[in-house]
C-alpha positions in Angstrom: -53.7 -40.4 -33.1 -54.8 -43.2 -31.1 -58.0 -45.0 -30.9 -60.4 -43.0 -33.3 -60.4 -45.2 -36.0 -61.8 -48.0 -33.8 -64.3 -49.5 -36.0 -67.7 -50.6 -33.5 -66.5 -54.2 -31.9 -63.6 -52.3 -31.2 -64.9 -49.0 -29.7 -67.9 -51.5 -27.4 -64.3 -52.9 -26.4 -62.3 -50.3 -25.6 -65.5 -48.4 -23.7 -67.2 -51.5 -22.2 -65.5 -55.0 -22.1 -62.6 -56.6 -21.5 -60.8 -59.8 -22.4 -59.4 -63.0 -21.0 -55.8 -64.4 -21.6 -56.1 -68.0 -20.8 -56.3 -71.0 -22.6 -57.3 -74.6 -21.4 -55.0 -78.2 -22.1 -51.6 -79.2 -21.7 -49.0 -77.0 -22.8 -47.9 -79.5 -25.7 -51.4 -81.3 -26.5 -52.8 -80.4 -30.0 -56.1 -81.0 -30.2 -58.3 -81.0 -33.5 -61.7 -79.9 -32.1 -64.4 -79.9 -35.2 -66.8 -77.0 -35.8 -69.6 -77.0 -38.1 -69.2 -80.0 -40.2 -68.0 -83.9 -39.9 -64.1 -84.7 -38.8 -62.7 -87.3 -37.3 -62.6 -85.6 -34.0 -61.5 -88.7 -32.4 -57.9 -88.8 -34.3 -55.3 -88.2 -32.7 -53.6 -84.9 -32.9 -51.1 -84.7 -36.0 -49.2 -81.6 -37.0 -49.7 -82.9 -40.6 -47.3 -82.5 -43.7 -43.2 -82.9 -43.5 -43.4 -80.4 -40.7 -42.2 -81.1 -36.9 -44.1 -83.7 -35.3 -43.6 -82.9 -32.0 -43.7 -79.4 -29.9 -40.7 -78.3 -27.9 -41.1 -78.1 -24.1 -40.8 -74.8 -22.5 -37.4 -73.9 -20.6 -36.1 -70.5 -19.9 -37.5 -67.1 -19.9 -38.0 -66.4 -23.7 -40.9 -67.8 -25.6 -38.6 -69.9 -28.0 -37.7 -69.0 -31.4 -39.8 -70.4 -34.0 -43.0 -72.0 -32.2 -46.4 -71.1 -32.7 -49.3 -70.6 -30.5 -49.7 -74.0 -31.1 -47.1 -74.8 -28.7 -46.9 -71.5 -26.0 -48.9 -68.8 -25.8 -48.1 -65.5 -23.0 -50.7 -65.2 -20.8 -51.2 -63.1 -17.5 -50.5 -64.6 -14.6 -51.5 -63.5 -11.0 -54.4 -60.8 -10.2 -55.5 -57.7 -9.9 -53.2 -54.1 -10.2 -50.3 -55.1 -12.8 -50.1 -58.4 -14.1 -47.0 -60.1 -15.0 -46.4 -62.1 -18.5 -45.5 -65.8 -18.3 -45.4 -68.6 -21.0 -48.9 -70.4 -20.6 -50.3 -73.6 -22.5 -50.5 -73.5 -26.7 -54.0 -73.3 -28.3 -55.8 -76.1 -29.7 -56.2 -76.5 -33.5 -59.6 -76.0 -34.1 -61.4 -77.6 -37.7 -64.1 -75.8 -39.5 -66.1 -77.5 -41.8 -68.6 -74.9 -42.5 -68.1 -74.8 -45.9 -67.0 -78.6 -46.7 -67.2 -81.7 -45.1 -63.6 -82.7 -43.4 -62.5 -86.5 -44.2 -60.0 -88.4 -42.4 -57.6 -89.8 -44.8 -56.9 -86.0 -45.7 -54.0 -85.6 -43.8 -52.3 -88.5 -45.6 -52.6 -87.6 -49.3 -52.7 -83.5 -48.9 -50.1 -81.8 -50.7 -48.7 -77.6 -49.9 -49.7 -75.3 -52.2 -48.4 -71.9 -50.3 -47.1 -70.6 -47.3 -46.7 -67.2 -45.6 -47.7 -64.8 -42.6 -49.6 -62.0 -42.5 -48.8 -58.8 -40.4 -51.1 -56.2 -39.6 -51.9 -53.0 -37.6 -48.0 -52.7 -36.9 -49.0 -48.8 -36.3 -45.7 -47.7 -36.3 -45.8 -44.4 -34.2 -44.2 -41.5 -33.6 -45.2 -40.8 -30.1 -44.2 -37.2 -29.5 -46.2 -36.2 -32.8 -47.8 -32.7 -32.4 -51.5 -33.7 -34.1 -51.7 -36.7 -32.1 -55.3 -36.4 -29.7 -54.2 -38.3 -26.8 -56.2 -36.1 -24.7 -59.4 -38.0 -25.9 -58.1 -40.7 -22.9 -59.7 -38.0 -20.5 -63.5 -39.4 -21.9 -61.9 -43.0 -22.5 -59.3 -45.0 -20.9 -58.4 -46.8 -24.3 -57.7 -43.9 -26.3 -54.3 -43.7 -25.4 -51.8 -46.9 -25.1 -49.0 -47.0 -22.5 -47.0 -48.6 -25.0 -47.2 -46.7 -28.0 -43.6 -45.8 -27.7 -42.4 -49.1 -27.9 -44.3 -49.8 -31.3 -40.6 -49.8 -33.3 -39.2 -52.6 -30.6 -42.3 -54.3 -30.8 -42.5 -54.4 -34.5 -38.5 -55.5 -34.9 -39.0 -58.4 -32.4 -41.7 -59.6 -34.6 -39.8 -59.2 -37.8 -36.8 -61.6 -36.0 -39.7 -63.8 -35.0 -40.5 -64.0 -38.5 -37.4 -64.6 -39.9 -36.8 -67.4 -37.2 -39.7 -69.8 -38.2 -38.9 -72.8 -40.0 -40.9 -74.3 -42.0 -45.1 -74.5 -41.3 -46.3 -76.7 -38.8 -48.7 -77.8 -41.2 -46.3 -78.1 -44.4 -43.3 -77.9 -43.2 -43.0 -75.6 -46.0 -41.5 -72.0 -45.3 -43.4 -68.8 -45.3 -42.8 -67.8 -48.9 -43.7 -63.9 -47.8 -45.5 -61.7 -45.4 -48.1 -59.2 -46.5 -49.2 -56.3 -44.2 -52.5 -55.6 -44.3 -52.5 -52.4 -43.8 -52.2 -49.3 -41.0 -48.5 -50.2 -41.0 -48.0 -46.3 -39.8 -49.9 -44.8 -37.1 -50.2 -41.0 -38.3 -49.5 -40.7 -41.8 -46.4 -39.1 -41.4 -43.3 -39.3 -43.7 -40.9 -40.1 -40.4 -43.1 -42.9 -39.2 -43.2 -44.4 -43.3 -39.0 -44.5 -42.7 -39.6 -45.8 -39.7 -41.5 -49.1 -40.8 -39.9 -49.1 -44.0 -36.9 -50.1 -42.3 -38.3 -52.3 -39.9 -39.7 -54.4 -42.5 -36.4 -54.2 -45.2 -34.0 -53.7 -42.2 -31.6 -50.9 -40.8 -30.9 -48.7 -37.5 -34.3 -46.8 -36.2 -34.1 -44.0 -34.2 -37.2 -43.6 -33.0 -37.5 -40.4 -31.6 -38.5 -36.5 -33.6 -38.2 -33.3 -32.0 -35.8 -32.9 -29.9 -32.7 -35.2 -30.5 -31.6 -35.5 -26.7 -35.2 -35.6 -25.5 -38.3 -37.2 -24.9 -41.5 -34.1 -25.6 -44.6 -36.2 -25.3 -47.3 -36.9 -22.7 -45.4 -39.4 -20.3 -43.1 -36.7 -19.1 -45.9 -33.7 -19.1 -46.9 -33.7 -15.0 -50.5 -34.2 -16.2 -52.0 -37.1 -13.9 -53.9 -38.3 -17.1 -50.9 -40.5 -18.2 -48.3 -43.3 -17.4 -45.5 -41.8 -16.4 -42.8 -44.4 -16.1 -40.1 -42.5 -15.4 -41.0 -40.4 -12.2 -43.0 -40.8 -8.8 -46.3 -39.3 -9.9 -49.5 -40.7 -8.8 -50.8 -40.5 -12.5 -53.9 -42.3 -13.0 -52.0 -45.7 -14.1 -50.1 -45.9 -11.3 -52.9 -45.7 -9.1 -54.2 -48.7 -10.8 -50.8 -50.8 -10.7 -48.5 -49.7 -13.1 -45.1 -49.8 -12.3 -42.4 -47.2 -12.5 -39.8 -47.6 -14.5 -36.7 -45.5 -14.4 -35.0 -44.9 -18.0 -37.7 -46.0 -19.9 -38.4 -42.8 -22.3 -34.2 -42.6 -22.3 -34.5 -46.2 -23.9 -37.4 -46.1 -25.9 -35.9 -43.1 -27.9 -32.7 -44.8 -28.3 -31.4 -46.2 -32.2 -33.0 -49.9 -32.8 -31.4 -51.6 -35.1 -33.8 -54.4 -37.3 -32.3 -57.1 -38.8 -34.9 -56.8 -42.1 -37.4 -59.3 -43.2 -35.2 -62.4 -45.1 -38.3 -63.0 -47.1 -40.1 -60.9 -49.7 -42.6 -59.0 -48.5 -45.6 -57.1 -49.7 -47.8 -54.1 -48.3 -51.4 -52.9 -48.5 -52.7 -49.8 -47.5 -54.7 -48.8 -44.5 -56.5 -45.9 -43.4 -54.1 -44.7 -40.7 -51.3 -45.0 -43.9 -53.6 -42.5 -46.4 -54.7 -40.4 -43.7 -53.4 -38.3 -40.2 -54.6 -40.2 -37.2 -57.0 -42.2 -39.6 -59.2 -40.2 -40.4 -58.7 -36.7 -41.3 -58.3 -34.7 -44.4 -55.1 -36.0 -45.5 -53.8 -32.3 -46.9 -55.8 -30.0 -44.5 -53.2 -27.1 -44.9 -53.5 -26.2 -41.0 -53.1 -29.8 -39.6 -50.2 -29.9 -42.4 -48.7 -27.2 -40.4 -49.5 -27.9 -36.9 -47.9 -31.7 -37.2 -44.6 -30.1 -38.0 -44.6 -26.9 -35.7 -43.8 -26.7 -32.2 -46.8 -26.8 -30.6 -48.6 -29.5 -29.0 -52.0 -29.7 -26.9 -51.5 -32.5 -23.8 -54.4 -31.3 -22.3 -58.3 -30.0 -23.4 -61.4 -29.2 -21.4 -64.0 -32.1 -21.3 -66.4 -30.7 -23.4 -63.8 -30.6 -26.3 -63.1 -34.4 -25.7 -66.6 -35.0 -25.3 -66.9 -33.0 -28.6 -64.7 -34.8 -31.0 -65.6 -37.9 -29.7 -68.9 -37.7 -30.5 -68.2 -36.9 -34.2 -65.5 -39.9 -34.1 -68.4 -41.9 -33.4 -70.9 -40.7 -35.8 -69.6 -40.0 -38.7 -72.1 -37.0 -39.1 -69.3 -33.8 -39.0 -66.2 -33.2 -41.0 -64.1 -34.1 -38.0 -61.1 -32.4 -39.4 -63.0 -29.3 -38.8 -63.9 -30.2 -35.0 -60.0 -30.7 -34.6 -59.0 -27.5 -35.9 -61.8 -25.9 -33.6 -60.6 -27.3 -30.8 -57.1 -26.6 -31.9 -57.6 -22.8 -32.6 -60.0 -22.6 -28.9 -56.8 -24.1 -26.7 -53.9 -22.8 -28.5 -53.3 -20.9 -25.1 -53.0 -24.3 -23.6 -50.5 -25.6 -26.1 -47.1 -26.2 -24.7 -44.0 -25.9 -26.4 -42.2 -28.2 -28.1 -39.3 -28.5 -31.3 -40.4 -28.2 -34.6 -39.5 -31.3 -36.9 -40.3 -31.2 -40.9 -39.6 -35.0 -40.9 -43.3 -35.2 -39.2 -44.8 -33.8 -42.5 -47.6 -35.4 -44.0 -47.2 -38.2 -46.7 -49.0 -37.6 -49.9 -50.0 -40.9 -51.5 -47.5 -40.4 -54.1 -45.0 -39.9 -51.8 -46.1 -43.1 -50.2 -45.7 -45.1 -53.3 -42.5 -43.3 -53.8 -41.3 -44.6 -50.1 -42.0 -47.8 -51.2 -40.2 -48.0 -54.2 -37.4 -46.7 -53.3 -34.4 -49.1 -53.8 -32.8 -48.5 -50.4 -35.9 -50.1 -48.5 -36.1 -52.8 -51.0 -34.7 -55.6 -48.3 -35.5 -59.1 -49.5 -37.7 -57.6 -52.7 -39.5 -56.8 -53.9 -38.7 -53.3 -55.0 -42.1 -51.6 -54.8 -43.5 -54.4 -52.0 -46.5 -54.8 -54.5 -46.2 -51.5 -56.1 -44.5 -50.6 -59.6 -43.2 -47.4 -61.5 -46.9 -47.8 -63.0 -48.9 -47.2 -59.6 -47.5 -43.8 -59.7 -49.8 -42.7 -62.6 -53.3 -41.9 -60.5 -51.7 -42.9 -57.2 -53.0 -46.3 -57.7 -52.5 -48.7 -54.8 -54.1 -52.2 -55.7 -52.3 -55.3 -57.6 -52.0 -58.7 -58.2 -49.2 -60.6 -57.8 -48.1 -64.5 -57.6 -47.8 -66.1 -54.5 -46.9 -69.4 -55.7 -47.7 -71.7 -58.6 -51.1 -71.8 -59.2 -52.2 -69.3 -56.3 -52.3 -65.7 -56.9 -52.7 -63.2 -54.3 -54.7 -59.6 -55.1 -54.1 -56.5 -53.0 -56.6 -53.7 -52.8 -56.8 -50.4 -51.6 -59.9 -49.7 -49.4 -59.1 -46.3 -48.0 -61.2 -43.0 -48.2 -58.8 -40.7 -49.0 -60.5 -37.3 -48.3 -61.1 -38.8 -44.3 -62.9 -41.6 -42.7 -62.0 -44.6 -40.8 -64.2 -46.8 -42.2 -63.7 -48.6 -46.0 -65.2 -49.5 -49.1 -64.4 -49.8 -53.0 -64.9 -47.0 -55.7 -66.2 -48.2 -59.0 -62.9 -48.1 -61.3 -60.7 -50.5 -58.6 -64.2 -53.0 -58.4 -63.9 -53.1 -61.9 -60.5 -53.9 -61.9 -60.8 -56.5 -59.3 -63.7 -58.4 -61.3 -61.4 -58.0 -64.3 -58.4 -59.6 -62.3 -60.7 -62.3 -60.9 -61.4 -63.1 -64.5 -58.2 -63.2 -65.7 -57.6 -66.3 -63.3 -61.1 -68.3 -63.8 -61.8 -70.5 -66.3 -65.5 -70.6 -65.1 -67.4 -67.9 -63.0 -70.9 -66.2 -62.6 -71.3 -62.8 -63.7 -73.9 -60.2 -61.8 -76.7 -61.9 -63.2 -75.9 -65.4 -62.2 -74.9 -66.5 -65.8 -72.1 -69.2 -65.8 -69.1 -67.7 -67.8 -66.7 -69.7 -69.6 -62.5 -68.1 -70.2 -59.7 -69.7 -72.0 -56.7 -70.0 -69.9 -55.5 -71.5 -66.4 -57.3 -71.2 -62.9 -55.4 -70.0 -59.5 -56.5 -70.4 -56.4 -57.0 -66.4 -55.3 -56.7 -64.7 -52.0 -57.5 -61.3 -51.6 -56.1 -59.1 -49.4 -57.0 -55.4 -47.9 -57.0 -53.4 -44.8 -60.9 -53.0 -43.8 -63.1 -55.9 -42.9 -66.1 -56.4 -44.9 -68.3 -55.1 -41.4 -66.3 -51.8 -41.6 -67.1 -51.1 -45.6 -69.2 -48.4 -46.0 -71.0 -46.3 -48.6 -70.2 -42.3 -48.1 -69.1 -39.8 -50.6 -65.4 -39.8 -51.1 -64.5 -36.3 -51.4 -61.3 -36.8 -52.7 -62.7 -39.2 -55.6 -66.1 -37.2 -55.7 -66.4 -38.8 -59.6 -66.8 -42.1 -58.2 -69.8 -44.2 -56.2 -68.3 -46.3 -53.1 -69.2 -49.7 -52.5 -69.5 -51.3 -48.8 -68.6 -54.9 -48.2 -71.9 -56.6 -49.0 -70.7 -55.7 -52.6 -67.0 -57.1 -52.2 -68.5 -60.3 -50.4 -71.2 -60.4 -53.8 -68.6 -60.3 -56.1 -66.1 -62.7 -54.4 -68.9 -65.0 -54.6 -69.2 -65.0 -58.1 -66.5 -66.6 -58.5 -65.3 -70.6 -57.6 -61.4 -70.1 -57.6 -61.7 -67.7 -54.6 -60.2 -69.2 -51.5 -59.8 -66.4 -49.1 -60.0 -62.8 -48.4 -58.0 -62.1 -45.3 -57.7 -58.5 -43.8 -57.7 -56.2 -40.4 -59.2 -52.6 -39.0 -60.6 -54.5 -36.2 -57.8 -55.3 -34.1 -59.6 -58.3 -33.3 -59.2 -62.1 -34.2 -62.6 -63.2 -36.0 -62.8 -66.0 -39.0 -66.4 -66.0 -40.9 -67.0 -68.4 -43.8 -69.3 -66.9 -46.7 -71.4 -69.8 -47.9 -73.2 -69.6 -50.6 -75.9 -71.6 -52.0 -73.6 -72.9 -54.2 -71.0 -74.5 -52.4 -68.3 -73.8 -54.5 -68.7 -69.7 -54.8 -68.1 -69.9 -50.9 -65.3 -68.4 -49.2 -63.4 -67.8 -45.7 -62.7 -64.0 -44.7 -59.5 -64.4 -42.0 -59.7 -60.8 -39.9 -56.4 -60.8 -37.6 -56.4 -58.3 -34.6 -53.5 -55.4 -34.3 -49.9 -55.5 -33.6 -49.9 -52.8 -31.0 -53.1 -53.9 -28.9 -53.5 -57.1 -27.1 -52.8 -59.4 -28.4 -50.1 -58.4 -30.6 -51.0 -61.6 -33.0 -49.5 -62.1 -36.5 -50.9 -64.7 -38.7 -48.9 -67.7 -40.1 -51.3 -69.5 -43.4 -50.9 -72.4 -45.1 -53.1 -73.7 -48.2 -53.1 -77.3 -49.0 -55.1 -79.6 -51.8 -56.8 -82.4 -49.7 -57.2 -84.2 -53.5 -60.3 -85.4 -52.3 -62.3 -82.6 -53.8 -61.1 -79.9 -50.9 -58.7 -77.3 -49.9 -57.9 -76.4 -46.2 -56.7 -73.0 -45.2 -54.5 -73.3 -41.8 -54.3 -70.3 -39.9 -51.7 -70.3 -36.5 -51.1 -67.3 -34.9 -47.7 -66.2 -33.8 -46.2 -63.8 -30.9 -43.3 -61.6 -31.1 -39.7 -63.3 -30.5 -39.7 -61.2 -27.4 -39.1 -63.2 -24.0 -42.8 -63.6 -22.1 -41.2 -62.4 -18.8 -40.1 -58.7 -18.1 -37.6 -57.3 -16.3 -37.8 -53.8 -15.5 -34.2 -53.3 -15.2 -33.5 -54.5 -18.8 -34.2 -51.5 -21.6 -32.1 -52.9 -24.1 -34.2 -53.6 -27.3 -35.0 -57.1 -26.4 -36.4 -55.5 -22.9 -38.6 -53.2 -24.3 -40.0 -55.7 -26.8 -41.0 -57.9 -23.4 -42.6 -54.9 -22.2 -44.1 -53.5 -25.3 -46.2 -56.9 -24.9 -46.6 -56.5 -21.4 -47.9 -53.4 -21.5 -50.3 -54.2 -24.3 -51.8 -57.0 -21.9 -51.9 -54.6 -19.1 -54.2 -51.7 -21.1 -57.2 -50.5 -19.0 -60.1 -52.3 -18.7 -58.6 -55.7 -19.8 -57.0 -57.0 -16.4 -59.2 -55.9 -14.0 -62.0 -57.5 -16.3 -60.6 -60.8 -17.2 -62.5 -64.0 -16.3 -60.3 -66.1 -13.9 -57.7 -68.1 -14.7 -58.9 -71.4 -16.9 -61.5 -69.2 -19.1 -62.0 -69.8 -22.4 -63.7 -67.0 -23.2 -61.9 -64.4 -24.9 -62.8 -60.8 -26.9 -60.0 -59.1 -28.9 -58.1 -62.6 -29.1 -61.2 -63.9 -30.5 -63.0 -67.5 -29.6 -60.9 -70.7 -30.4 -61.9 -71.1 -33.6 -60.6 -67.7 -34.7 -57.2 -68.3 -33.7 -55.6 -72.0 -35.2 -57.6 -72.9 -36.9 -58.0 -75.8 -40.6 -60.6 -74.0 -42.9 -61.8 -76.2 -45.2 -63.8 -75.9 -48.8 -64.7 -77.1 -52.2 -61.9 -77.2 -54.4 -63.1 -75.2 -57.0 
């Protein structure tokens, strides 16, 4: 179900705004440019560490193996109508000393402490999906994405990407894991869990339910309202540029094979992964039954759209409830198509189950983060150890009876202060009260699914025993203590780095927010943290692209092509191109600013 669990950047976004794609300086120049605190601004650019000292030029079609945005990033080129990808300039390294003052000899004395990426947002889909709500695109554009069947392609090109990095350009030490923050699935389906499973551990995909010889979604329904790549139709994205492109539901429902992550990886659950189309009552016996039947709505009168949107965007109704409504008032509109049990909902047992199965364990763990142990209560929140001296804690910030938005019950906030503790020699309790523990300190970064904007207080009805906590709370109790370094997460599908000072400069803390995998524009995170040993840590973040070549061509659906286009496509959405400052802006929205992207976060070594 796309676009309802949009959080409200997201939704002004999709409704009102668009983005730009460019990016200023020469294609190999890495300049530090200093933010909020002293640097020496006027050093010259260093990649830092053991890592590469130079960037490699660009030659060919494919964005190389292995670089960063550091060196290349895709951009749009031309205007106006459909825009063609092409390899554009890297993005500068940007230094943030909000938190701590940045000296100069840093760079020489700094020693790696960890290394790995972050994924998130994958939204693995199954496009032909019988509860999916694309009809919602009739009261917005950016409710339905053109490229949504591509998401398994897309996802497999970033795993190669992955395995094809070296070692940090900051380091030069390689990514030790990848987490994924959550929304790995689109629809909460037990296919689409296989599906990413395997992307992520590796095997062949077949990304296709229903019928096994045929496409049965909206880009083959006749209805204007959609892309439809395959024939002449004057659909509503064709009239704005989009090109046709013969085969193209043939190839994207043909087996992809994934090669598997060769480094651990870990997973943390997000609200599209707990709950159909994000939001619903995960085990609504009719929605249970109408994802696995055979048959779908394409189409709905505008005051249903107008109907569920507004209850997507207030909160106010059981939206589960409007859905079935509109469900039972169009069923004579429903069309058709083949029943498939594979579609049926995931329970979050079954989830954990999925997870711990040994044939998806690829490079380990078994579990991804989850043990034998989560099973009893469903639990899905953990620590685990990311390297020596740096620990890494996973929570689970789903409402599991249906909403898009986050927060905390009481038991897991509990256990996260008690986790916290467990690696602090020194913190703060509630009252401000300096606490004292016998044992060793670890650097800690948190990780979840929600941003601390989209954490909310509400009633969870499927945990109606407990009270939620929003992200004021989760942002008071990181605070509390010194060893924190990071709490890095997604939901918003958009780039956006805040530091969390606090009056006491060593309780403060970065939160790193990484936009989607399926939206523009399709970023992954590569972090590195580093002792200074002058009294500071730095946090590098450099985003990375898919290993997918930057420019298409329309007459290659192999897996590789759809990749290409899978970004293309993504850049192309409605209401990005045709808004897009010209060529040489800086100015950017779902990318985020500069200093969102690559950035060096420093703070107080606690």
């Amino acid at each position: 179900m796309a676009g309802i669990d949009i959080t409200t950047d997201r939704r002004r976004f999709l409704f009102t705004s668009g983005a730009a794609v460019a990016a200023t300086g020469a294609a190999l120049a890495l300049p530090h440019i200093s933010r909020g605190g002293a640097d020496a601004g006027a050093v010259p650019a260093q990649r830092g560490g053991t890592g590469p000292s130079s960037a490699r030029p660009l030659s060919g079609r494919a964005a190389p193996y292995g670089t960063t945005t550091l060196e290349t990033t895709a951009r749009l080129a031309g205007r106006g109508g459909y825009r063609r990808i092409a390899p554009g300039p890297g993005w500068p390294l940007v230094v943030r000393g909000e938190l701590a003052t940045a000296r100069t000899a840093r760079r020489d004395r700094r020693t790696a402490l960890a290394c790995f990426v972050q994924f998130t947002d994958l939204h693995v889909a199954d496009v032909q999906s019988p509860l999916r709500t694309e009809f919602l695109r009739a009261g917005s554009p950016g409710s339905w994405r053109g490229q949504e069947a591509l998401s398994v392609a897309g996802a497999v090109s970033l795993v190669e990407q992955v395995n094809a990095l070296g070692g940090g350009p900051h380091t030069g030490r390689p990514p030790g894991f990848v987490m994924s923050t959550g929304d790995n699935i689109d629809n909460h389906s037990m296919v689409e869990l296989q599906w990413f499973l395997t992307v992520m551990s590796g095997g062949r995909i077949t990304p296709n339910t229903g019928d096994p010889a045929a496409y049965e979604g909206v880009q083959n329904s006749g209805l204007p309202l959609y892309w439809h790549p395959d024939d002449s139709l004057r659909d509503q994205d064709k009239r704005r540029g989009m090109p046709r492109i013969p085969g193209f539901l043939d190839a994207a429902i043909r087996p992809v094979t994934s090669p598997g992550l060769r480094i651990p990886w870990y997973s943390t659950p997000g609200n599209h992964d707990d709950l159909p189309g994000g939001c619903l009552a995960p085990q609504d016996p009719q929605l249970a039954e109408y994802i696995t039947g055979a048959r779908k709505l394409f189409s709905v009168p505008d005051a249903d759209v107008a109907a569920f949107t507004k209850v997507l965007e207030t909160g106010d109704d059981p939206k589960s409830t409007v859905l079935k409504d509109i469900l039972r008032r169009n069923s004579a509109r429903a069309r058709t198509v083949t029943a498939d049990d594979r579609r049926r909902l995931a329970t979050p047992h079954e989830y954990l189950r999925a997870h711990l199965d040994p044939a998806f364990a690829g490079a380990g763990p078994v579990g991804h983060g989850y043990t034998e142990n989560h099973l009893d209560g469903d639990r899905m929140y953990y620590s685990f150890p990311i390297a020596d001296g740096v620990v890494g804690i996973s929570i689970d910030t789903t409402y599991r009876s249906g909403h898009y938005e986050g927060s905390l019950g009481t038991e897991q906030l509990r256990w996260l202060e008690r986790t916290l503790a467990a690696h602090s020699t020194r913190y703060h309790d509630a009252d401000g009260r300096l606490v004292r523990n016998p044992g060793d300190d670890a650097h800690i970064l948190v990780f979840s699914h929600h941003h601390s904007p989209s954490m909310t207080r509400r009633p969870d009805a499927a945990r109606t025993d407990e009270t939620r906590h929003d992200g004021a709370e989760v942002i008071a109790l990181l605070s509390r203590f010194p060893n924190v370094v990071a709490w890095i997460n997604g939901h918003s599908h958009v780039n956006r780095i805040t530091p969390h000072a606090h009056a006491t400069p060593a309780r403060s803390f970065w939160e790193v927010n990484t936009a989607s995998h399926i939206d523009y524009p399709q970023h992954a995170r590569l972090l590195e943290l580093v002792d200074n040993h002058d009294g500071t840590l730095s946090l590098f973040t450099t985003l990375i692209e898919s290993s997918a070549p930057y420019r298409t061509d329309f007459d290659d659906l192999s897996a590789v092509g759809l990749a290409s286009l899978y970004r293309e496509l993504a850049y192309n959405a409605p209401g990005l191109t045709d808004r897009m400052p010209a060529p040489g802006a800086v100015h950017e929205v779902m990318a985020g600013t500069a200093a969102d992207r690559n950035t060096e976060l420093l703070l107080p070594r606690a």
